[in-house]
C-alpha positions as CSV (number, residue, x, y, z in Angstrom):
1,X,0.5,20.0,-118.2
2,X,2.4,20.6,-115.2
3,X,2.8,17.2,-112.8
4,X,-0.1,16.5,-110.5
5,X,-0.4,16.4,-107.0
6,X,-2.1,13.5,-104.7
7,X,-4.4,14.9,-101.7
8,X,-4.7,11.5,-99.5
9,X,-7.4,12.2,-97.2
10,X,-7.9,10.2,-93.9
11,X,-9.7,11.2,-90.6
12,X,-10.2,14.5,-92.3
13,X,-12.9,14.2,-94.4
14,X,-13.7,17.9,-94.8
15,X,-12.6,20.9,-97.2
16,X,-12.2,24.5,-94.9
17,X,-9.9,24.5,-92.5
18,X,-7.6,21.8,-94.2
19,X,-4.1,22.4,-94.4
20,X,-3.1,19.4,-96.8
21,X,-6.1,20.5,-99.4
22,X,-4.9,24.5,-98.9
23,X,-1.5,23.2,-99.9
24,X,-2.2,21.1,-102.6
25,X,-4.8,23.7,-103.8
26,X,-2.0,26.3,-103.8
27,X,0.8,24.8,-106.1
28,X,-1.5,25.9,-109.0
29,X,-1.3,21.9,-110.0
30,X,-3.6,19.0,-110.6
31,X,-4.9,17.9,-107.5
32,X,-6.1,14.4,-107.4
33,X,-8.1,13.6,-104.2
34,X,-7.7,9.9,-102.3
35,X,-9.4,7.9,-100.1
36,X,-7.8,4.5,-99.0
37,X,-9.8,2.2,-96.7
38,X,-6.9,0.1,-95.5
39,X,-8.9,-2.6,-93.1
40,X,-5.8,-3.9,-90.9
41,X,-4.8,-0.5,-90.1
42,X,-8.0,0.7,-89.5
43,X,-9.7,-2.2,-88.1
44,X,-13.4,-0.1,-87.8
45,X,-16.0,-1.2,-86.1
46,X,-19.8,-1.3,-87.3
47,X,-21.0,1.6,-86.6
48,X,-18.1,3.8,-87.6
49,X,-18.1,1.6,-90.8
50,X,-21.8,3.3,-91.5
51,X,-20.4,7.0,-90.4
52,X,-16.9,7.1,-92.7
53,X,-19.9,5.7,-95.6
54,X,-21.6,8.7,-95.4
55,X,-18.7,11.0,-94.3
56,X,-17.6,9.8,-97.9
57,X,-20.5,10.2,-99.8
58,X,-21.1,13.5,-98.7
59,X,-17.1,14.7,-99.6
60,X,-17.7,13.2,-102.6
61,X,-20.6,15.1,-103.8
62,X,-18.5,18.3,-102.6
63,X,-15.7,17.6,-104.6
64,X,-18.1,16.6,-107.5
65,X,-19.6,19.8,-107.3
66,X,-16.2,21.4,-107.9
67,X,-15.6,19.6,-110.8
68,X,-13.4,16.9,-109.1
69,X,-13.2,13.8,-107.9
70,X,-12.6,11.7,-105.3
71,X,-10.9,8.4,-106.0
72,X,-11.8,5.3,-103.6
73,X,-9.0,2.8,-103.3
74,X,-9.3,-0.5,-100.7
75,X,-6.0,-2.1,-99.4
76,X,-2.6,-1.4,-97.9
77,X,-1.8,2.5,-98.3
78,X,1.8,2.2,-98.0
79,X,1.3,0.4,-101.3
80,X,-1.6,2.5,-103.1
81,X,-0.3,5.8,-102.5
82,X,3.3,5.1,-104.0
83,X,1.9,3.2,-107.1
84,X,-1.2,6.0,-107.6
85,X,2.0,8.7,-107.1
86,X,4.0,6.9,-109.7
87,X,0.7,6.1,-112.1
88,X,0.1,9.6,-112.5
89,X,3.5,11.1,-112.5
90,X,2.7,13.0,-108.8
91,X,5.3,15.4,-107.9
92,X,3.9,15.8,-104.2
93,X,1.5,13.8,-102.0
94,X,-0.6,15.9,-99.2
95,X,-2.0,14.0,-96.3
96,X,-2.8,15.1,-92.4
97,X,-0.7,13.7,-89.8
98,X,-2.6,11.2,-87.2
99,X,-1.1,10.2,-83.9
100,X,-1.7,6.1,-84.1
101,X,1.2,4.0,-84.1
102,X,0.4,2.3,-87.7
103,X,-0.5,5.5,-89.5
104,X,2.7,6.8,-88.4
105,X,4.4,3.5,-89.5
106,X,2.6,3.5,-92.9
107,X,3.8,7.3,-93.2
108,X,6.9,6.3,-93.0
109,X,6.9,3.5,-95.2
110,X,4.8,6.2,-98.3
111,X,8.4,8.5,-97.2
112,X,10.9,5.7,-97.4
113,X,9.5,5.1,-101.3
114,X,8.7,8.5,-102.2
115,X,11.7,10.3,-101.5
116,X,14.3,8.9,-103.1
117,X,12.1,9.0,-106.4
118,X,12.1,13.2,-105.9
119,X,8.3,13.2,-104.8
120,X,7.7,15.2,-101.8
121,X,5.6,13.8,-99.1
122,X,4.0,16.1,-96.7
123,X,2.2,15.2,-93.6
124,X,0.3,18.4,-92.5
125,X,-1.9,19.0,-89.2
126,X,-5.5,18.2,-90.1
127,X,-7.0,16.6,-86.9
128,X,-6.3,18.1,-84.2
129,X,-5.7,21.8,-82.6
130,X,-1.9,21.4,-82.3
131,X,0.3,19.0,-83.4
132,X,0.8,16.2,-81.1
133,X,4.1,16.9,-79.8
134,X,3.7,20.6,-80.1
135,X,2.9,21.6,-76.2
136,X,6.0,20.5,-73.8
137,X,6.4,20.5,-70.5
138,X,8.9,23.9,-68.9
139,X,11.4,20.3,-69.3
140,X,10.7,20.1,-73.0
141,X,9.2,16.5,-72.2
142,X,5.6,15.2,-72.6
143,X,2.7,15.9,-70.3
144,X,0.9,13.0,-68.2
145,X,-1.4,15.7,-66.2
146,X,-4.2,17.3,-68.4
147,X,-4.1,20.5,-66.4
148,X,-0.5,21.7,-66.8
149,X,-1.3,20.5,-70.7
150,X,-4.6,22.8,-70.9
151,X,-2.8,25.5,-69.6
152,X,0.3,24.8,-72.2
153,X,-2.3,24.5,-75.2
154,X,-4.0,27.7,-74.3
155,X,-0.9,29.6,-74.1
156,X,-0.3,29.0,-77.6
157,X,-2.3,30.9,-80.4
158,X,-4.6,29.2,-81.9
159,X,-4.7,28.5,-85.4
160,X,-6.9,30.7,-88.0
161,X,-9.2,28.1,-89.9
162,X,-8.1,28.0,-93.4
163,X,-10.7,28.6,-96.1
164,X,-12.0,25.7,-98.5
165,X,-10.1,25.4,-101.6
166,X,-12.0,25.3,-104.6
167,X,-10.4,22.4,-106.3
168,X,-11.7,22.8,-109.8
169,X,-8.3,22.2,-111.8
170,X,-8.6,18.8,-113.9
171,X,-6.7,16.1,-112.1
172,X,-5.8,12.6,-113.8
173,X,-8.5,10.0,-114.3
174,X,-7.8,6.9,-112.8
175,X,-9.7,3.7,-111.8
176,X,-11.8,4.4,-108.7
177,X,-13.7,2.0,-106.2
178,X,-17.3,2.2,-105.9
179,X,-18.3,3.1,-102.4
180,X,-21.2,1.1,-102.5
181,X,-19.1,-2.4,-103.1
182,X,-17.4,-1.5,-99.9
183,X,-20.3,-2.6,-98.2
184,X,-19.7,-0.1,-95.1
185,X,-23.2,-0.6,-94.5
186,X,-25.0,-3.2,-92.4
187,X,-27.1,-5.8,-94.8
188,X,-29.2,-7.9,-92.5
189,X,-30.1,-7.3,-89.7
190,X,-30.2,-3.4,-90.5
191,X,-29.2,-2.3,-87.2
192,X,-28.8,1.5,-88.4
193,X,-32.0,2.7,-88.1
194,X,-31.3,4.9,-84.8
195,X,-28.1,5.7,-86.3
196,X,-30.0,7.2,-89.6
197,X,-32.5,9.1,-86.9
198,X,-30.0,10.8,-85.0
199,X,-26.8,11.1,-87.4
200,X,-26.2,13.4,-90.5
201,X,-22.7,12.5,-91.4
202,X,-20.7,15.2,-93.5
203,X,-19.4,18.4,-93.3
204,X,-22.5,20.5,-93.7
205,X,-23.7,17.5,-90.7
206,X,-21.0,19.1,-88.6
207,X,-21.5,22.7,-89.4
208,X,-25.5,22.5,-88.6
209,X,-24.8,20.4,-85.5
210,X,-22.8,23.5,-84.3
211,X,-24.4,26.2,-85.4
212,X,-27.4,24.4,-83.1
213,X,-25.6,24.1,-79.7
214,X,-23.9,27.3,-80.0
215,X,-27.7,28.5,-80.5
216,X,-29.4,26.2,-78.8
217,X,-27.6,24.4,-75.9
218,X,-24.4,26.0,-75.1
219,X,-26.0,28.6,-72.2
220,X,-26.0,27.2,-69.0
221,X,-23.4,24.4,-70.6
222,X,-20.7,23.9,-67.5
223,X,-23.9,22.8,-65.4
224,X,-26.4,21.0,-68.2
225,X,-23.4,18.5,-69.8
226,X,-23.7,16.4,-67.0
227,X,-27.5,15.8,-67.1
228,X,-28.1,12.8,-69.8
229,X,-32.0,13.3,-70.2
230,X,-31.8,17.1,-71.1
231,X,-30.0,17.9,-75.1
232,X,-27.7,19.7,-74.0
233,X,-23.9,18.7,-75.2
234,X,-22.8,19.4,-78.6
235,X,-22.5,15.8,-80.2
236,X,-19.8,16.9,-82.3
237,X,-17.6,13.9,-81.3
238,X,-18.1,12.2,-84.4
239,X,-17.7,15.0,-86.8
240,X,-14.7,15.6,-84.9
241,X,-13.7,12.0,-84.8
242,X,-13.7,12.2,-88.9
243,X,-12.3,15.5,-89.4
244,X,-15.5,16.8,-90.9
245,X,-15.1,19.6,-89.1
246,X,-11.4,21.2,-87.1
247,X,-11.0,21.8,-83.7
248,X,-9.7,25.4,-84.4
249,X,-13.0,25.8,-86.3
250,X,-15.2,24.5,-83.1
251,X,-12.7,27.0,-81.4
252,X,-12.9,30.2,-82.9
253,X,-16.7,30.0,-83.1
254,X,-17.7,29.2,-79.6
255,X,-15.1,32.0,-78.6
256,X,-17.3,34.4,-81.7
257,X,-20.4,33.8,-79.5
258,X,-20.0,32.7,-76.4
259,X,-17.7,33.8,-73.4
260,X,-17.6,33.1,-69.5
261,X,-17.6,29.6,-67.4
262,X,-19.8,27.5,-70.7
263,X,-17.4,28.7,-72.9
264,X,-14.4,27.3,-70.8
265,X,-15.6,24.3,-70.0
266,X,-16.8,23.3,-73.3
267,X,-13.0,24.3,-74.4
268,X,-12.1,22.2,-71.4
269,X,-13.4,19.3,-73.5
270,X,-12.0,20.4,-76.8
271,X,-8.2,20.3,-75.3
272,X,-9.4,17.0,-73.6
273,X,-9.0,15.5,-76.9
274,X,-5.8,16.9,-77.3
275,X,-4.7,15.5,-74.5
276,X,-5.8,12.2,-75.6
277,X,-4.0,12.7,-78.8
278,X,-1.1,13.9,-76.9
279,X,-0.9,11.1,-75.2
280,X,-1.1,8.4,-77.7
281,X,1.6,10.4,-80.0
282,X,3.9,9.9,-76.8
283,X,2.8,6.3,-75.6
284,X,2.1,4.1,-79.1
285,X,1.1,1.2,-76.5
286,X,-2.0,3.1,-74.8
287,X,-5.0,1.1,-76.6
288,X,-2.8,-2.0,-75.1
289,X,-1.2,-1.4,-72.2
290,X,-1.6,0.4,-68.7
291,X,0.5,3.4,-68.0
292,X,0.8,2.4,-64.8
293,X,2.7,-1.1,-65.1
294,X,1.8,-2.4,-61.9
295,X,-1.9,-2.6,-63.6
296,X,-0.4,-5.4,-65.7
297,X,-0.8,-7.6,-62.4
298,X,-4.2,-6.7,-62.0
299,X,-6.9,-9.4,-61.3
300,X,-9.1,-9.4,-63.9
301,X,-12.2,-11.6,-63.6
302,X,-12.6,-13.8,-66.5
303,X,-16.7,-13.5,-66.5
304,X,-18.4,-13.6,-70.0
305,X,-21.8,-13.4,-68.9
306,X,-21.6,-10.2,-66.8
307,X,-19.7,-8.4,-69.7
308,X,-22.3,-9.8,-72.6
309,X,-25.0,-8.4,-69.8
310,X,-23.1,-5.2,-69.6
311,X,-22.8,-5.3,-73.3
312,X,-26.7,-5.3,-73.8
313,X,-27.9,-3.4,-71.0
314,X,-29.0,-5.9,-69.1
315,X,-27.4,-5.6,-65.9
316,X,-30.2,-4.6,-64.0
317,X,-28.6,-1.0,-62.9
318,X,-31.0,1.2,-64.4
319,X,-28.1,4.2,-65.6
320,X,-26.1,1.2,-66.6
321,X,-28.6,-0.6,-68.9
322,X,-29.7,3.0,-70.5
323,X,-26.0,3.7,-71.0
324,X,-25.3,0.5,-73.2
325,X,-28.8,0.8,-75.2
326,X,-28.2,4.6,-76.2
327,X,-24.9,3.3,-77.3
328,X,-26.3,0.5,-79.8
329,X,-29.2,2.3,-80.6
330,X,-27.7,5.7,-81.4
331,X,-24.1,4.7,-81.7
332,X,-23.4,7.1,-79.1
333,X,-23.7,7.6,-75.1
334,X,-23.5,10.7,-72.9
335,X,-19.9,11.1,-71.7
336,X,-21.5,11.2,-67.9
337,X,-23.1,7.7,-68.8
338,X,-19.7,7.0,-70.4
339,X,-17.7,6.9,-67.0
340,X,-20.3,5.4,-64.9
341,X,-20.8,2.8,-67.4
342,X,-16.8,1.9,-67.2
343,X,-16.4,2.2,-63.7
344,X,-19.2,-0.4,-62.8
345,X,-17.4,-2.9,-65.4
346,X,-14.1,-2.3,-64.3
347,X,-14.1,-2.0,-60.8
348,X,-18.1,-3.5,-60.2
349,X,-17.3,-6.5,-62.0
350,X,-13.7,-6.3,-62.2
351,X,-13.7,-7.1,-66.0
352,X,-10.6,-6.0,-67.6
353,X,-10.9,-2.0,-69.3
354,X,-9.6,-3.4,-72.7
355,X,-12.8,-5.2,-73.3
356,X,-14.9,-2.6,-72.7
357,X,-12.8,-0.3,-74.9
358,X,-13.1,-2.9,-77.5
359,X,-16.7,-2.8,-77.3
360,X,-16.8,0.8,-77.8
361,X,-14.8,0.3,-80.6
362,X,-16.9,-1.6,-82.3
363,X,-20.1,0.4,-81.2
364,X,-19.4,4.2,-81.3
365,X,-19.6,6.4,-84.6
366,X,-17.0,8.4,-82.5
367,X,-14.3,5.7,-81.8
368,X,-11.4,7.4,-82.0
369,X,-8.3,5.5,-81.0
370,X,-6.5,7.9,-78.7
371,X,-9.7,9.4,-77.0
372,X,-10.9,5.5,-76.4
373,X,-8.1,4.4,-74.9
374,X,-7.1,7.7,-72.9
375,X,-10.5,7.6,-71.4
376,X,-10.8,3.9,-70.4
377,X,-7.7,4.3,-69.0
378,X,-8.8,7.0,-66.9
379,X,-11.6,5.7,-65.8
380,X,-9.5,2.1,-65.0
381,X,-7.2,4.2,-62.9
382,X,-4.5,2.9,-64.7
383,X,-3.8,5.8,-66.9
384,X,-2.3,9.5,-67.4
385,X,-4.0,11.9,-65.2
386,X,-6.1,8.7,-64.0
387,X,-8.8,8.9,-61.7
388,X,-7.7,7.1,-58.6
389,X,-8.6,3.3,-59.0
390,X,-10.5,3.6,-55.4
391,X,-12.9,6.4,-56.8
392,X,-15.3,4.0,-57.8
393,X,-18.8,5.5,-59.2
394,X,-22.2,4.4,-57.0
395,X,-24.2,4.2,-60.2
396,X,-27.4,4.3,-58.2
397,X,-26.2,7.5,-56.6
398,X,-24.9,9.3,-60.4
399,X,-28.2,8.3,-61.5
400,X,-30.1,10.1,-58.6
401,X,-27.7,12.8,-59.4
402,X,-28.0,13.5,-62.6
403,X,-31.1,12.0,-63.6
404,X,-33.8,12.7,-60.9
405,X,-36.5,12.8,-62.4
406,X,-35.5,9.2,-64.3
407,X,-35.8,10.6,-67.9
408,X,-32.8,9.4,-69.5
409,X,-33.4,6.2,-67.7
410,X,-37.0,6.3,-68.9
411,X,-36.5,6.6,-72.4
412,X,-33.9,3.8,-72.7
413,X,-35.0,1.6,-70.7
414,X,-39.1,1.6,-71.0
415,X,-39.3,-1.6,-68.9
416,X,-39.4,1.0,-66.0
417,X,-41.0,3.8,-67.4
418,X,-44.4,3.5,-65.0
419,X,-42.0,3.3,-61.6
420,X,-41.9,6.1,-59.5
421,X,-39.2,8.1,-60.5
422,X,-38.1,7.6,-56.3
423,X,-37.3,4.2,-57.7
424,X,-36.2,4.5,-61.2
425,X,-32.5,4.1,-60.1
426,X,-32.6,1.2,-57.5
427,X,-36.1,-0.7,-58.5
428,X,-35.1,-3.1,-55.8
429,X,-35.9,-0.7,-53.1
430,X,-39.4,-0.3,-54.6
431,X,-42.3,-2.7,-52.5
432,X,-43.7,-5.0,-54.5
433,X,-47.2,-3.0,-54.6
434,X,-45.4,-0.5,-56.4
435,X,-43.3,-2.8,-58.4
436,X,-47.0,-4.0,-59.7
437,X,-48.3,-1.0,-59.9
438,X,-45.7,-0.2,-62.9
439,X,-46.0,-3.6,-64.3
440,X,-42.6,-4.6,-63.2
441,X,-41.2,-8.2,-62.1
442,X,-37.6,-8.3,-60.9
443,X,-36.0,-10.9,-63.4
444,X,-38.6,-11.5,-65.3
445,X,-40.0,-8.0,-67.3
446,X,-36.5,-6.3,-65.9
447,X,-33.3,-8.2,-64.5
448,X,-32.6,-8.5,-61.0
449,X,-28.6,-6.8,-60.9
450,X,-25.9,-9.0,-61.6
451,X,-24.2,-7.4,-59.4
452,X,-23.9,-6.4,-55.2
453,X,-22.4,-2.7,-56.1
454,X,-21.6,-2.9,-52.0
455,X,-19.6,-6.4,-52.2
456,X,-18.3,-5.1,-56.4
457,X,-16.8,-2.2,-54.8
458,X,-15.0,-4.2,-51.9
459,X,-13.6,-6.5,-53.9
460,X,-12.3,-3.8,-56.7
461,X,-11.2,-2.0,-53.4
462,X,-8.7,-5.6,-52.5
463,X,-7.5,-6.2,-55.6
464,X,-5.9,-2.9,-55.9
465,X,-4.8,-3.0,-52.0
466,X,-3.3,-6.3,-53.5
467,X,-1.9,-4.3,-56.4
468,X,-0.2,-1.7,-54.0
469,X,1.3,-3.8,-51.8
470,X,2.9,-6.0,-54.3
471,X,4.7,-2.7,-56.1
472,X,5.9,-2.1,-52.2
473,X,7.0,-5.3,-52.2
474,X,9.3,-4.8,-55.3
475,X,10.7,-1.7,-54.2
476,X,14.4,-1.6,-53.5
């Protein structure tokens, strides 16, 4: 029999439109199909723990209904690929290619040990649109603007989505976890309950969530994404963020169906993550430290009851506190809740943009390390392409905004679903007739804000005067 092949799958979790499984398919050999959970590189948090256990069921029973098999294996995968490759006599090993510092560091490390023994390691484009270091600036260099990189990425053809292999050759038996003593999934408390009503991980997940903007949602998209109480964005993120399905297939069928200004903008968002990727490929330190060093200076505020209040939605800024319990009840949050959210902890409070991306970390089925860090550090002002550290969101005004009517601030925070929608985003203002009227008691049935967003804004507005005079200072 001729010498097998390992396909290692990672943030790819998908068959069509999967370059490593198209290559291993085509060398005619046994393919043998891995999964490693490899906890220190991967550090997940909770609720992406509960996604990549269902993102893995569900390739499993595709594979299974091929004929193969996918093989589950827990620990380092700079060890377990090399020892599976030389257990089963593997002349090649597949994998996609991901821009974080320690896959590219445990890449290497599979290379350094394969090579030498004549097994060819191949690290293919599975995650994203391009490869990471693929659009250059007219200077061959890396891009820090997302513009001049849109415009580089959509000069460059696309990629045609590959079909799914049909891997039905025998591969090697070996020893295989059992998902289920992985324990991805939360024991007690069972927190996932709004994560099971709103989620179907998989690839036939991300195919159906699709097919239902592009038929459902996607007309009138460049206005309706920024309105939180109205379904109107894809919610692909997560299926994106575990490769169920490719950017080029998102691509190719929004530009099948749908042309004009919804079309662009949703692509806008597609080559945001790009960007993101871009980025981190470029700068292995973004999840840790600022692009702009004279951030590093920055005086954070050291306040662990405002951010557990954040945390919890319990800040008493209506958008704020509906943000935070979307994201722990659904796993997810509207990206225009995202930034207003951010802004009022970083420059509101003044609490430092690495917790909050920590907390997202932990919280969001679509943590993805480059487009977590990329954004914070937008939003921080600290960042590539940043947002200006004095742009500071009014959350009160967004809210008005984009939810006038109060729906989105309704349905996650019910404490406040009798006000007067005039009220919904600054119950303060409300008299205390009408306070009663909805059954509402400032700091007792809903918190009084922890925060004066007129003095939070000042004093975010200082420390960054202090910030810019200090790098004059240090000038030559």
């Amino acid at each position: 029999m001729d010498a097998p092949v390992i396909l290692w799958f990672r943030d790819d979790l998908r068959l069509a439109d999967h370059a490593a499984s198209h290559a291993a398919h085509a060398t005619g050999r046994p393919v043998l199909p891995v999964y490693v959970l490899d906890d220190k590189a991967q550090d997940l948090g909770g609720a992406a723990r509960w996604w990549l256990h269902h993102s893995l069921a569900s390739l499993a029973n595709r594979l299974s209904s091929q004929g193969s098999r996918l093989t589950l294996r827990r620990g380092a995968a700079s060890e377990i690929i090399p020892a599976l490759a030389e257990a089963i006599g593997a002349a090649e090993v597949f994998t996609g290619g991901l821009a974080a510092p320690t896959a590219r560091a445990t890449d290497r490390a599979i290379a350094d040990h394969l090579t030498p023994r004549g097994v060819r390691f191949h690290r293919m484009r599975t995650t994203t649109l391009f490869r990471p270091d693929q659009a250059k600036t007219k200077a061959g260099g890396s891009f820090s603007v997302y513009t001049p990189f849109a415009r580089a990425c959509l000069a460059l053809p696309p990629p045609d989505p590959l079909p799914a292999p049909a891997l039905s050759v025998p591969s090697p038996i070996v020893p295989s976890d059992r998902l289920e003593d992985w324990r991805l999934l939360p024991s007690r408390p069972d927190w996932a309950a709004g994560l099971r009503e709103a989620w179907t991980p998989g690839e036939a997940g991300a195919r159906q969530r699709l097919d239902r903007f592009l038929t459902d949602s996607i007309a009138g998209y460049a206005v309706n994404r920024h309105v939180p109480g109205i379904d109107r964005t894809s919610m692909l993120s997560p299926h994106l963020r575990f490769g169920e399905i490719s950017p080029a297939q998102v691509l190719h069928a929004v530009r099948a169906r749908v042309t004009g200004e919804d079309a662009n903008k949703f692509i806008n968002e597609v080559l945001w993550r790009e960007f993101s990727h871009h980025l981190l490929w470029h700068h292995p330190t973004l999840p840790d430290a600022p692009l702009r060093p004279e951030f590093a200076a920055m005086p954070w505020r050291d306040d662990r009851a405002a951010l557990k209040a954040w945390q919890r939605g319990q800040t008493g800024i209506p958008i704020v506190d509906a943000g935070m319990r979307q994201l722990w009840r659904t796993g997810w949050m509207h990206n225009r809740v995202r930034m207003i959210v951010a802004s009022f902890l970083v420059k509101h409070l003044l609490i430092d943009w690495r917790l909050g991306q920590a907390w997202f970390w932990d919280t969001l089925v679509d943590a993805d390390l480059a487009n977590n860090a990329a954004s914070w550090q937008w939003v921080a002002g600290c960042g590539a392409d940043a947002a200006p550290f004095f742009r500071i969101f009014n959350p009160v005004l967004q809210g008005q905004k984009f939810d006038p009517d109060g729906a989105y601030v309704h349905r996650f925070v019910p404490e406040l679903a009798r006000l007067n929608p005039r009220y919904t985003h600054a119950p303060w203002d409300a008299s205390p007739a009408v306070l009663s009227e909805a059954g509402i008691v400032l700091g007792r049935t809903y918190p009084a804000p922890i925060a004066d967003l007129a003095g939070g804004r000042a004093r975010a507005l200082a420390a960054f005067a202090g910030l810019r005079r200090d790098a004059a200072g240090q000038l030559p």
